[in-house]
N, C-alpha and C positions, 0 to 999 in steps of 0.2 A: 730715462724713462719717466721720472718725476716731472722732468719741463715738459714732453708733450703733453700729460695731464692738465697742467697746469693751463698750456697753452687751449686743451678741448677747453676745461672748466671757461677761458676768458671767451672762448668763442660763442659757448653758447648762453650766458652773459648780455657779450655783446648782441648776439640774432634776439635772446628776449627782451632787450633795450631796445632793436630798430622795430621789433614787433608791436611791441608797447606804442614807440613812438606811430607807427603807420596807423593801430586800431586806434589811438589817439583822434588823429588827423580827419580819419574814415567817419570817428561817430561825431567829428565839429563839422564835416561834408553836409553831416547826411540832417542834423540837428538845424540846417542853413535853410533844408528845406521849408522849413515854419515861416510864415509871413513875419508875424510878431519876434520870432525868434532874429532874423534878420536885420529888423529894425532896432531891436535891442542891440543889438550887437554893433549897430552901425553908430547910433548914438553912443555907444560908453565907448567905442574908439574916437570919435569927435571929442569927446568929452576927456577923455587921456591925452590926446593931441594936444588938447589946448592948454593943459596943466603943465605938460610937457616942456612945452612954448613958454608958459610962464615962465616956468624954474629955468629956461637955457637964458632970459632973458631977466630977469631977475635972480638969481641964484641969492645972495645977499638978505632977502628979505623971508626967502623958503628956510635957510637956516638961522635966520630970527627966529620964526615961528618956530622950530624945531629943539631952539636953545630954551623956547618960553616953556614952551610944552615938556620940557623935560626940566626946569625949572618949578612947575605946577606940580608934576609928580613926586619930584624930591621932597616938597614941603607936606605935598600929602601925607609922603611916605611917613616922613619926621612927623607928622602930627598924632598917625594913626597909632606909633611906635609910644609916642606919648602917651594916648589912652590907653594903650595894652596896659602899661606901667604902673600909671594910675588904676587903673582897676584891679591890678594884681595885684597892688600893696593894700586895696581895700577888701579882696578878698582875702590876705592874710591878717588885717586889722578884724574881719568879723571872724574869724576862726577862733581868735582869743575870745572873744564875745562870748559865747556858751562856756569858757569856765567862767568868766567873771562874774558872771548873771547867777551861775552855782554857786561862786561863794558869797556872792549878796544874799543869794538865798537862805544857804546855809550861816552868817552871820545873824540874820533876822530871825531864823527860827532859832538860835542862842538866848538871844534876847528876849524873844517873848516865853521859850521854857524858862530862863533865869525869871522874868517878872512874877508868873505862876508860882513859883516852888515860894519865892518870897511875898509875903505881904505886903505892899505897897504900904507909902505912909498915909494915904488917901481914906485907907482902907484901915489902919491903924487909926484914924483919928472917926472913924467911922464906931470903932469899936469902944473910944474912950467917952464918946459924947452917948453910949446907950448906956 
């Protein structure tokens, strides 16, 4: 009982794959009708054709270009992979940045409350020449 299911499920499957493929066909018919549409269409098949043509008749030189071109990409890759890096390690470089700048901070205002509390010798000799 299970495989005839099976078998409806692939039938009707298969009838909306030829349905598919006919309204397909139906709306490139009817899309023909356009003058411009036409000509577009005629051109970028001449235009396939001839690439076509090339690559049966050069094959060699389409998988040059295809080895550069993938070539180009890997170094891109590598390079962009580089920046991520770099700029991750300087964002973990300024994250330390805000404590250190706290304890310069907090170092400097030791210093200048230790200068206050004490009398300076500037200030001592200030005091011995009145």
């Amino acid at each position: 009982m299970s495989n005839i299911r099976e078998e409806y499920k692939c039938a009707k499957k298969s009838k909306f794959m030829q349905a598919v493929f006919i309204g397909a066909l139906a709306g490139a018919a009817i899309s023909l009708f356009d003058k411009q549409t036409r000509y577009s269409v005629l051109e970028n098949s001449k235009s396939c054709m001839s690439n076509m043509k090339e690559f049966v008749k050069n094959p060699n030189g389409v998988l040059t270009q295809v080895s550069e071109t993938s070539s180009k990409v890997r170094s891109t890759v590598e390079k962009i992979s580089e920046d991520v890096s770099f700029i991750s390690q300087k964002v973990e470089e300024m994250k330390d940045i805000p404590s250190q700048v706290a304890q310069v901070v907090m170092e400097t205002k030791e210093v200048f409350t230790a200068e206050e509390e004490e009398p300076s010798f500037r200030d001592q000799e200030r005091i011995s020449l009145n």
